[in-house]
MIZA-906299 format. One line per 3 residues: number of its first residue (from 1); their letters; for each residue x, y, z of C-alpha. Coordinates in steps of 0.02 Angstrom, whole numbers, padded with zeros to 5 digits. Last residue first. Layout:
# residues N
NUM) a) X:Y:Z  ...
***
This chain:
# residues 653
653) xxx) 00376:-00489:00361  00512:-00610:00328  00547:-00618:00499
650) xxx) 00624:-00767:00576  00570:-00691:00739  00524:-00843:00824
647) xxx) 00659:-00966:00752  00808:-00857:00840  00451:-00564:00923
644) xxx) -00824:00444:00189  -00969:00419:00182  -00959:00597:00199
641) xxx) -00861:00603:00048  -00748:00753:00094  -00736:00881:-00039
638) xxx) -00628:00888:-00203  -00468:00882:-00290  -00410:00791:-00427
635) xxx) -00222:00754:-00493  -00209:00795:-00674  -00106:00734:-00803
632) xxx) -00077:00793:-00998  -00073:00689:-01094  -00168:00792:-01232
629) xxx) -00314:00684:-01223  -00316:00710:-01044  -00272:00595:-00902
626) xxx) -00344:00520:-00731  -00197:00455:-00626  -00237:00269:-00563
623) xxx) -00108:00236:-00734  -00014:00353:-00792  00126:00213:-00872
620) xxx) -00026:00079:-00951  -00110:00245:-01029  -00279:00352:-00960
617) xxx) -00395:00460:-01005  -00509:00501:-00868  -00678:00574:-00935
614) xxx) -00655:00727:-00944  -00816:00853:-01008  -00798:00903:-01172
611) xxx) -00771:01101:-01213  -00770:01107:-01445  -00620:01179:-01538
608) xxx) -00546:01009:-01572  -00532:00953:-01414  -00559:01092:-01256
605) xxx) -00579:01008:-01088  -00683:01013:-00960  -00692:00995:-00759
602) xxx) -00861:01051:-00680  -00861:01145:-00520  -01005:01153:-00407
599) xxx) -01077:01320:-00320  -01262:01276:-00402  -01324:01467:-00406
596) xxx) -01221:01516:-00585  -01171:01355:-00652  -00981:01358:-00643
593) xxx) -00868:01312:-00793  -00714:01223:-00789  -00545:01271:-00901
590) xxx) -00429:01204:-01005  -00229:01199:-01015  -00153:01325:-00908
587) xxx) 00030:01367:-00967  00207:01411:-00880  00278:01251:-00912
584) xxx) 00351:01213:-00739  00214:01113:-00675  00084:01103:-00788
581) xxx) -00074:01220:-00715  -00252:01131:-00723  -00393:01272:-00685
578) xxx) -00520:01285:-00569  -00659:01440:-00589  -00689:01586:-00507
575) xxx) -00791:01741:-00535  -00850:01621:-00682  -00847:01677:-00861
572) xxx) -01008:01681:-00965  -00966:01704:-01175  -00884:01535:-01222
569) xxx) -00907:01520:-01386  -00888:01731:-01391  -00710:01706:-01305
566) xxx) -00640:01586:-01445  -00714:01698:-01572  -00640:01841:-01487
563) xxx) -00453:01759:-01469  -00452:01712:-01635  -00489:01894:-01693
560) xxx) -00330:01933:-01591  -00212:01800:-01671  -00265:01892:-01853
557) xxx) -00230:02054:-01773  -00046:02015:-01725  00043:01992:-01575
554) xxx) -00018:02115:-01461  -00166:02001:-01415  -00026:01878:-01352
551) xxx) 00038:02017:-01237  -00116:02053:-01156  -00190:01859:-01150
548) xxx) -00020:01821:-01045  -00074:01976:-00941  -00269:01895:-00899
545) xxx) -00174:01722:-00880  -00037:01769:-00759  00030:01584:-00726
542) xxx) 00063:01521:-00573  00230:01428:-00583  00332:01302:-00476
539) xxx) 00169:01206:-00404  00233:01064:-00261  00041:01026:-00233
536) xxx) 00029:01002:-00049  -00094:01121:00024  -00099:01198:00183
533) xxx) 00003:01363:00165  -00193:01435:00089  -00169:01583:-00042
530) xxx) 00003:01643:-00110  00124:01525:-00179  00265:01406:-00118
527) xxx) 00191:01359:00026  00278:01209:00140  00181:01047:00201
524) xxx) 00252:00929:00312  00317:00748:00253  00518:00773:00223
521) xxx) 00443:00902:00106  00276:00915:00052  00235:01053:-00077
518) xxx) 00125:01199:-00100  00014:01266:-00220  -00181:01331:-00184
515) xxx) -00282:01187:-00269  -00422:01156:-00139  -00440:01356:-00128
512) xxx) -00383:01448:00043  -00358:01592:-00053  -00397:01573:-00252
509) xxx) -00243:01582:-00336  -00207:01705:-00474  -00234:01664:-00647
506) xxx) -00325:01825:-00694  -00488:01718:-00691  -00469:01662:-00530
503) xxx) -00393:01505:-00496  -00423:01330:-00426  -00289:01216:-00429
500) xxx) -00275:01035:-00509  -00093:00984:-00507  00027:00932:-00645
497) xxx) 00150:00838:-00689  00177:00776:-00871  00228:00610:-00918
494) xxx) 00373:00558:-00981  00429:00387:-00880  00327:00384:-00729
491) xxx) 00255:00536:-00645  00215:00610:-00474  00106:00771:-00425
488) xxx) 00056:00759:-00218  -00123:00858:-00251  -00239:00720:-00223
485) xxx) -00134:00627:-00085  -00171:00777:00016  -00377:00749:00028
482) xxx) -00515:00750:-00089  -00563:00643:-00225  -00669:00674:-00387
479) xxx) -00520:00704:-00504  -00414:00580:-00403  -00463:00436:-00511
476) xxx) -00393:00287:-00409  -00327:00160:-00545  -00272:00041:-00416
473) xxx) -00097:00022:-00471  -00075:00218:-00475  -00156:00273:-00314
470) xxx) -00064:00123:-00238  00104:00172:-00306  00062:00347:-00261
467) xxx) 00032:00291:-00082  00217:00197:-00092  00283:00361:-00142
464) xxx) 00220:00448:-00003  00266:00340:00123  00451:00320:00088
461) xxx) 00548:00230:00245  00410:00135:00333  00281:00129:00159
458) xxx) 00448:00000:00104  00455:-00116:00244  00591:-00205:00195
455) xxx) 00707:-00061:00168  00676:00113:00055  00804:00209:-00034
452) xxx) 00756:00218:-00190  00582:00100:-00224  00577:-00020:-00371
449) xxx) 00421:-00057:-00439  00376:-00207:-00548  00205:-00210:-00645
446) xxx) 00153:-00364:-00713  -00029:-00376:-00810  00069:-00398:-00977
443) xxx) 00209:-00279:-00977  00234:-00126:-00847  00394:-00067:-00791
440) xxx) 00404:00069:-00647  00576:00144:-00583  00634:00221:-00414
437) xxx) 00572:00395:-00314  00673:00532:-00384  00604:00680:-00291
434) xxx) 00485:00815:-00386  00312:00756:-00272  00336:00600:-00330
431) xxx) 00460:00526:-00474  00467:00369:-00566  00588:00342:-00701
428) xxx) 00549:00208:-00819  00612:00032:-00826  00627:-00056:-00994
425) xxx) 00517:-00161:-01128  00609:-00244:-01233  00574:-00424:-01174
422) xxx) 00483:-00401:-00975  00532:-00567:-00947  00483:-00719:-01050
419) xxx) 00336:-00697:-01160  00141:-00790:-01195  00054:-00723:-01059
416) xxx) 00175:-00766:-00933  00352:-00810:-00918  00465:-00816:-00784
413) xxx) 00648:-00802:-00782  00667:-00624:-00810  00555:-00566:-00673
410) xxx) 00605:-00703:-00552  00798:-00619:-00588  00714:-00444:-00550
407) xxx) 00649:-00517:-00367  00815:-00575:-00320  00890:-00426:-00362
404) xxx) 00765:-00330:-00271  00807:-00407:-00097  00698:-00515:-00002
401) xxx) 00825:-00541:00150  00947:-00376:00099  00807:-00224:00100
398) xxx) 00900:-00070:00019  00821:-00058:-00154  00648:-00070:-00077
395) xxx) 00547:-00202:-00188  00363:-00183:-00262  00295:-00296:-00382
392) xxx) 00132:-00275:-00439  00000:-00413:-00531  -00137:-00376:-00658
389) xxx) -00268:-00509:-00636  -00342:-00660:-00756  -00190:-00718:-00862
386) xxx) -00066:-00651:-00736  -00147:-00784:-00602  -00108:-00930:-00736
383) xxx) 00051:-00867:-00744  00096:-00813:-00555  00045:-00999:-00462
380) xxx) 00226:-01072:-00497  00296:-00898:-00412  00203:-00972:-00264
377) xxx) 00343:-01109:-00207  00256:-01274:-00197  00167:-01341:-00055
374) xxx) 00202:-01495:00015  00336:-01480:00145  00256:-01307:00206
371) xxx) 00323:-01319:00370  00205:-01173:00447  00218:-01269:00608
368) xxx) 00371:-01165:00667  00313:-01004:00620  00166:-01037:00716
365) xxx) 00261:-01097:00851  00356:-00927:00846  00239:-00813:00834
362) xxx) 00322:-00636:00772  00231:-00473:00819  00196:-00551:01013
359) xxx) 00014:-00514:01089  00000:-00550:01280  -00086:-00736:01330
356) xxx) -00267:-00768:01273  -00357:-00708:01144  -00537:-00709:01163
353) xxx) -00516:-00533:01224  -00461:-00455:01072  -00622:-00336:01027
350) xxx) -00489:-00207:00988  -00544:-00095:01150  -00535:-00254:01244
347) xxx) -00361:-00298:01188  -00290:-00100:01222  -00373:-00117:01386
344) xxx) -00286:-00279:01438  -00127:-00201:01369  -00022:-00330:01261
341) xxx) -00061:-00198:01114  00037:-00069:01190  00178:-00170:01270
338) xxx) 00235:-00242:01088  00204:-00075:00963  00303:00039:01101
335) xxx) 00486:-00046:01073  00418:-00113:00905  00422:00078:00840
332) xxx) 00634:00060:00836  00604:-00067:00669  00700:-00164:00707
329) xxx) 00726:-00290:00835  00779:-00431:00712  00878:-00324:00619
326) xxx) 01052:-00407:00635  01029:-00453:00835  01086:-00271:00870
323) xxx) 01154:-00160:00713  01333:-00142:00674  01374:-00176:00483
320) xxx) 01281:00010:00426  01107:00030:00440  01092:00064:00259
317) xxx) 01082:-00120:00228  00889:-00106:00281  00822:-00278:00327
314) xxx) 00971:-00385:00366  01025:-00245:00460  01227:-00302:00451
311) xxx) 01306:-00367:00616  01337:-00309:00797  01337:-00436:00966
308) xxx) 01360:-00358:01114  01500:-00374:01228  01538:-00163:01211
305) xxx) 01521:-00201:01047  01579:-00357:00957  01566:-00367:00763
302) xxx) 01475:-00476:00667  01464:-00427:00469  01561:-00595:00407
299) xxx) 01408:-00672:00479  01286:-00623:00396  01349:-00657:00224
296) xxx) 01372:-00854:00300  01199:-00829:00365  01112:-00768:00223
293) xxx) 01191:-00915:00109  01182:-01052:00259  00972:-01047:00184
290) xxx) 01017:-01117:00027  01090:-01276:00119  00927:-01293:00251
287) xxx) 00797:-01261:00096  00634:-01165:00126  00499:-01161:00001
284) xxx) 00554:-01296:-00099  00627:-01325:-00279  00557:-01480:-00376
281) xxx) 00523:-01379:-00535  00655:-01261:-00526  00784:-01435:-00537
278) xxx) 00748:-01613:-00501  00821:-01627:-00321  00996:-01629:-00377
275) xxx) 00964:-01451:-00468  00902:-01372:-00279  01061:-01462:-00196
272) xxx) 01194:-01428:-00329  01091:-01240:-00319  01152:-01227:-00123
269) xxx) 01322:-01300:-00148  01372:-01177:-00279  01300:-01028:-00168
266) xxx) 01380:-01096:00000  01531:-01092:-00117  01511:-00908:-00168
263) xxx) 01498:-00880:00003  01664:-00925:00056  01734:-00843:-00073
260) xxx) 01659:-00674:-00066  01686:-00666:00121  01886:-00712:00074
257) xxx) 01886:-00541:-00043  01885:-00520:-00214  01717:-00414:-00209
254) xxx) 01696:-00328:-00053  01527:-00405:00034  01399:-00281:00121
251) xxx) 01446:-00174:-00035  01293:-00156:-00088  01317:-00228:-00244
248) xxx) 01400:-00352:-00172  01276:-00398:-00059  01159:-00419:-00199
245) xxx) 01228:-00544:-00290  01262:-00642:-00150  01059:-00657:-00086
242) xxx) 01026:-00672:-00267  01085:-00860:-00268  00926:-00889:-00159
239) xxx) 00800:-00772:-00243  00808:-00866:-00413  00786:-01047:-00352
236) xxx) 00677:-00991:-00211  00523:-00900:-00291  00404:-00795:-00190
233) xxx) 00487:-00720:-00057  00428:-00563:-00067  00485:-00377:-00060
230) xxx) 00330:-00297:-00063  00158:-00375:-00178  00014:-00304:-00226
227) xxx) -00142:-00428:-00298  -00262:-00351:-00416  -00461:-00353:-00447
224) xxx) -00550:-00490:-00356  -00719:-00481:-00348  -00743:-00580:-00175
221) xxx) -00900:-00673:-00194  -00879:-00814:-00090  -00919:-00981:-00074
218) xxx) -00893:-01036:-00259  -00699:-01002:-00244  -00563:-01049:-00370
215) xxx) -00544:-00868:-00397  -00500:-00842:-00195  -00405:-00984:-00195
212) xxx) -00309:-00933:-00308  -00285:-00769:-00254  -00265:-00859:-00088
209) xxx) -00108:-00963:-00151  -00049:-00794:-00251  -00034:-00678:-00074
206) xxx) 00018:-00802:00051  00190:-00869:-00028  00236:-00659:-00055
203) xxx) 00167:-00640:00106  00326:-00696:00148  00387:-00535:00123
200) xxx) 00260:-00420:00095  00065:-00382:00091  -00064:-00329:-00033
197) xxx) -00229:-00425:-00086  -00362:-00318:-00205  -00551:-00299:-00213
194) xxx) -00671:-00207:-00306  -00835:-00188:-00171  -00974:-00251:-00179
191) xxx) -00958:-00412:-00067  -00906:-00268:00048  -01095:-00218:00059
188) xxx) -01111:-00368:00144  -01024:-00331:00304  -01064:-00484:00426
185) xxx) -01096:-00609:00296  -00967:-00525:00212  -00837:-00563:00352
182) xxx) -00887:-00736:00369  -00877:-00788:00192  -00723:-00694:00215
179) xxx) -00644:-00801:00351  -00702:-00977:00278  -00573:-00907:00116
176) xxx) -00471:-00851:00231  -00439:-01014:00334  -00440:-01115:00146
173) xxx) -00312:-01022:00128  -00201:-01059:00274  -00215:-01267:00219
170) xxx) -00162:-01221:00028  00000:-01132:00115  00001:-01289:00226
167) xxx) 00036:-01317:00410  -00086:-01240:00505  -00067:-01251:00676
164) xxx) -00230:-01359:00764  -00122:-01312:00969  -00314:-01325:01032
161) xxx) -00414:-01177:01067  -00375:-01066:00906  -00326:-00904:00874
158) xxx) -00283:-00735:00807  -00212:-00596:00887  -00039:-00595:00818
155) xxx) -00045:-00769:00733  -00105:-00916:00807  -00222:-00949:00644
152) xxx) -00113:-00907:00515  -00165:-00757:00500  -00186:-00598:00567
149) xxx) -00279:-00494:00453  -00286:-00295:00430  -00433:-00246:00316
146) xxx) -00421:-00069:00236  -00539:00037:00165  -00479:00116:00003
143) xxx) -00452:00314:-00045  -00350:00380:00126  -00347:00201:00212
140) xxx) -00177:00173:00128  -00086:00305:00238  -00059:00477:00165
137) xxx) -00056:00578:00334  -00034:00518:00504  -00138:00498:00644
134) xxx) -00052:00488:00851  -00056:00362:00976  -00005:00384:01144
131) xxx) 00044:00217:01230  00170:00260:01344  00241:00415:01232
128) xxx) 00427:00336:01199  00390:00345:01015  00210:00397:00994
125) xxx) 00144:00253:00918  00077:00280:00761  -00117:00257:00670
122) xxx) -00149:00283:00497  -00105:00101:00413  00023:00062:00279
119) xxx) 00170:00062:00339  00199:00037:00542  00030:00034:00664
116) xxx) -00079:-00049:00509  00046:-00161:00420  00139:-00222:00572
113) xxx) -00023:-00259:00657  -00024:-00374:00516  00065:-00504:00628
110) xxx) 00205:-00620:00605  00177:-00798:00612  00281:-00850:00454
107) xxx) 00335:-00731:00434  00220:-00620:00346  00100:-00488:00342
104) xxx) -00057:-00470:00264  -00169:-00331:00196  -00327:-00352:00122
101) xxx) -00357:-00180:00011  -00562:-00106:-00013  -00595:00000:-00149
98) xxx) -00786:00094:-00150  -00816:00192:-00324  -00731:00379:-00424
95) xxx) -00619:00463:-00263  -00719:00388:-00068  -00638:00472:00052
92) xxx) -00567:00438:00234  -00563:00263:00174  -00638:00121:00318
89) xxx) -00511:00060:00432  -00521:-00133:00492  -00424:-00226:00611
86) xxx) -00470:-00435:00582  -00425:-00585:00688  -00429:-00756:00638
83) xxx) -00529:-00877:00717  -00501:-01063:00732  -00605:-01166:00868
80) xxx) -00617:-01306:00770  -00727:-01476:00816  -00899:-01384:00728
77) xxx) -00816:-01397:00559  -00970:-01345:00461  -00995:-01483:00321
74) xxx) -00933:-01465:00133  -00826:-01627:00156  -00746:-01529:00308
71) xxx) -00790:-01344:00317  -00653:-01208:00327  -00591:-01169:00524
68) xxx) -00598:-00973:00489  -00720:-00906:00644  -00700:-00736:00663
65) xxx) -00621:-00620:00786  -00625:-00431:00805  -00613:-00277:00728
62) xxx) -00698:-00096:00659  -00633:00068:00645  -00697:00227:00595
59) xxx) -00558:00384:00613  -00616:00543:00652  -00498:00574:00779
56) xxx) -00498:00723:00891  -00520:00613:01052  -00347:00571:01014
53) xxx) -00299:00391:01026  -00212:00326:01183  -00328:00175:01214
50) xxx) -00439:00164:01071  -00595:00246:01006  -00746:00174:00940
47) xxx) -00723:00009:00880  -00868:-00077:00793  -00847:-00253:00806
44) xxx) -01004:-00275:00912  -01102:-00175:00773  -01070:-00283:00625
41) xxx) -01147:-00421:00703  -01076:-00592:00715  -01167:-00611:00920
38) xxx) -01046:-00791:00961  -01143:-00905:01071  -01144:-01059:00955
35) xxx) -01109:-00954:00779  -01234:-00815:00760  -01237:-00711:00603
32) xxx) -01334:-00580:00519  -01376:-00456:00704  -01415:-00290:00607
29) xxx) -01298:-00178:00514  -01351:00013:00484  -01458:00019:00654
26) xxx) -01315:-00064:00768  -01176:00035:00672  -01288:00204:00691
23) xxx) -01307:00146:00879  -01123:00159:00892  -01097:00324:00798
20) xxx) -01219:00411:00894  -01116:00339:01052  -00946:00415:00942
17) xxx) -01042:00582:00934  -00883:00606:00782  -00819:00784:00840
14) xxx) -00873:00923:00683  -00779:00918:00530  -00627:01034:00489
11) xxx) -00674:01161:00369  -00610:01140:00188  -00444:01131:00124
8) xxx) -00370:00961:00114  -00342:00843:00266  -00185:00876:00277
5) xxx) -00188:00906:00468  -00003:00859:00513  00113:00732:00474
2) xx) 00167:00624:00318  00267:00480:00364
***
């Protein structure tokens, strides 16, 4: 995970006055809601500070419970107690317009704490630090608020008074849908804002059933933009047979050998069963045969040590074939995730209270109730979502129990807008920050993503290219942003890296400029140029311009008279101005002018012989990265926006 105070070049901000802040909450949002004796204001679920967290952070938070039971016959179900529970982290920085991401978690039953202390979210526990958290770098929250939820109801912190599980994916949605009318009745401004639903693993059920829902909906006005989705299990008939197909090509199973074999024929037996039962079309969720696949592959991994049990990471392969309980503890952070937020002062501080009993990731009856007899796998929901919302795949190429195999035969299998598969279209290279980071394909409102060397939990192993995949999926025009993210370069396929620097005119960096070079490296920042050591733009070349413009005056007259038209059209040059520098081409392309007295940059390009102010060209494979006509790609960089727990832990997650 990124570390350290990337927080772009500028001053660091003064100490939040977090009592200010509290009666700013109570001013900005009034008492909206009262439910019995519930207060549904914005300002009780502001969170302040938490147990452990540096007084240093500027973070705002808000969380709590709220009710979800969804009305009966169109009547308030006053007989439910159902809440679900809700962290929330507003965006460091606001780039082009307001994003807000709900994340979920899977499980069954397993918590979106996960999410927020783990991948996505800005807060870690210090490992072995009693409860010590600690911020990092390039977490979701950086451009988008973010809105943790535990759900079903039961789930991490959420609850209900009477054992009411929810047994139904259509059931749990209607939970979310009451939910968010709540929340926005609450937070209104949110009903503003472009929204999309991310999660993983079994969120992959979750996710399209409360898209749908969500579209469906009359109650709410949710606008709905995009739905992200990591390692899911979202279609059994093709993921099931996978689960062989990609052990060997991981080598958890040696081809030819008596493993192979054996669970080859749980494979047969598994798809006699799924074809018996009517075929794809009849398929369930979960299916006791298909299910002894993962186990019997499992199982030819056990090895005793030291009278404890050792088998393959079901969740990162790379863990070698001796890992306690098969991945079922891992990661290492639930060791100090678990006691932290069963703290009585950690549950007041999150508004928790109404909880009762200590908070477990993985819920087991909740898991167990979630028997989703009736509802049909969600992959049966993707072409008529595809028709109204772009869609993203993401799969770590090292994550065995929703593996990317699985995912890429769904891929080819389904069709959508009119095509099977992704037809002649083919992967791209993706690369961030000048590492390989996996491959991007994009056809008809799918993107899939596959991640190098990431497990499971694919923002655990490589955060900064799953925050590029965001930046990218989202459409996040960086130009207007501030922050690290802004100057990490990536591309897909052949586009051109670049950073956005400012310069002076002679082409040498401005110290302690929002564009000075630099690159991050195993998440810390290292200078490769002169100026400021806290950027992040991994720049190879700073160009010369004033001695590039020597030696191309000297050669030839008729090149030099171009030159002084060129200059006269543009007679006022800045003491500094920013400039976009290609990586590794040894050019700037364009420059910004400065209004004498104003002190703000303006980006512009030259087309045709005439300065045009960008506007954020962009194609299908750049995408959330603003572009020139030229192609050329540019990541933005501005100021701070001031506004700015065997059946319990069967963890798909």
């Amino acid at each position: 995970m990124v570390a350290g105070p990337l927080r772009a070049r500028m001053p660091p901000p003064d100490l939040p006055d977090m009592a200010l802040l509290a009666k700013q909450a109570r001013e900005l949002y009034p008492r909206q809601v009262a439910t019995g004796d519930e207060d549904l204001s914005a300002a009780k679920f502001f969170i302040p500070t938490l147990p452990g967290l540096p007084s240093s952070s500027t973070l705002t938070m808000y969380g709590g419970h709220l009710p979800s039971a969804p009305p009966k016959n169109g009547v308030k179900d006053t007989t439910s107690d159902a809440h679900l529970y809700f962290f929330m982290l507003r965006s460091r920085h606001i780039a082009d317009m307001e994003r807000t991401v709900l994340w979920f978690n899977g499980g069954p039953g397993c918590s979106s704490f996960d999410g927020s202390l783990m991948e996505v979210g800005p807060l870690r526990l210090v490992p072995g630090g009693k409860g010590q958290l600690k911020e990092v770098e390039g977490a979701w929250n950086e451009y988008t608020n973010m809105i943790f939820i535990d759900q079903p109801v039961g789930t991490g912190y959420a609850y209900m008074a009477t054992n009411n599980y929810v047994h139904e994916l259509p059931e749990a949605s209607q939970h979310v849908i009451e939910f968010l009318a709540q929340f926005y009745s609450v937070f209104p401004e949110f009903s503003k804002h472009d929204t999309w639903i991310a999660g993983e693993s079994y969120a992959g059920q979750y996710i399209p059933y409360i898209a749908d829902a969500i579209l469906s909906s009359t109650r709410i006005p949710t606008r709905l933009k995009g739905l992200l989705i990591g390692n899911g299990w979202i279609d059994p008939y093709n993921q099931y047979p996978a689960y062989l197909e990609f052990a060997l090509k991981a080598g958890v199973v040696k081809a030819g050998s008596a493993t192979e074999a054996r669970v080859k024929k749980d494979v047969d037996t598994c798809m006699d069963k799924l074809n018996g039962n009517g075929g794809i079309k009849n398929v369930r969720i979960h299916n006791g045969e298909c299910e002894n696949i993962l186990g019997s592959i499992t199982d030819s991994t056990v090895q005793n040590v030291n009278g404890q049990n050792m088998c393959v990471n079901n969740y990162d392969v790379r863990l070698t074939d001796t890992h306690p309980a098969c991945g079922m503890n891992w990661p290492p952070d639930l060791v100090d995730i678990q006691p932290y937020l069963q703290r009585s002062d950690v549950k007041s501080a999150f508004h928790a209270n109404r909880k009762d009993g200590g908070w477990v990731e993985c819920n087991g009856q909740v898991g167990a109730n979630f028997w989703v007899q009736e509802s049909k796998p969600a992959v049966f929901l993707l072409p008529k979502l595809l028709e109204q919302l772009p869609i993203l795949f993401f799969a770590g190429d090292q994550d065995l129990i929703c593996n990317y195999v699985g995912i890429e035969r769904m891929i080819e299998n389904l069709e959508w807008n009119g095509e099977k598969g992704f037809g002649n279209v083919t992967a791209q290279d993706w690369s961030v920050n000048g590492k390989p980071a996996g491959t991007w394909t994009t056809a008809r409102n799918l993107t899939y993503v596959k991640i190098s060397d990431a497990s499971h939990m694919v923002p655990y192993d490589q955060p900064l290219a799953s925050h590029d995949m965001l930046l990218r999926f989202l459409d996040i025009d960086l130009l207007g942003a501030a922050g690290p993210a802004a100057q990490v370069p990536s591309r897909v396929g052949d586009e051109q890296e670049a950073v956005l620097g400012e310069t002076h005119p002679n082409g040498t960096a401005v110290s302690g400029s929002s564009g000075v070079s630099g690159s991050l490296e195993d998440g810390e920042l290292v200078s490769v140029g002169s100026g400021s050591s806290t950027g992040g733009g991994a720049l190879e070349t700073m160009v010369n311009v004033g001695s590039a413009l020597v030696i191309i005056a000297l050669m030839g007259l008729g090149l030099a008279i171009f030159l002084v038209v060129r200059r006269r059209m543009n007679k006022r040059k800045p003491s500094s101005h920013k400039r976009r520098v290609s990586k590794g081409r040894g050019m700037a392309v364009g420059e910004s002018t400065e209004e004498e007295g104003e002190g703000e940059h303006e980006l512009e390009v030259l087309v045709d012989g005439e300065e045009e102010r960008e506007e954020g060209y962009r194609d299908e494979k750049g995408k959330g990265r603003a572009r020139v006509r030229d192609e050329e790609e540019i990541f933005g960089l501005g100021g701070s926006d001031e506004e700015d727990e065997e059946e319990q832990r069967r963890r798909r997650n």
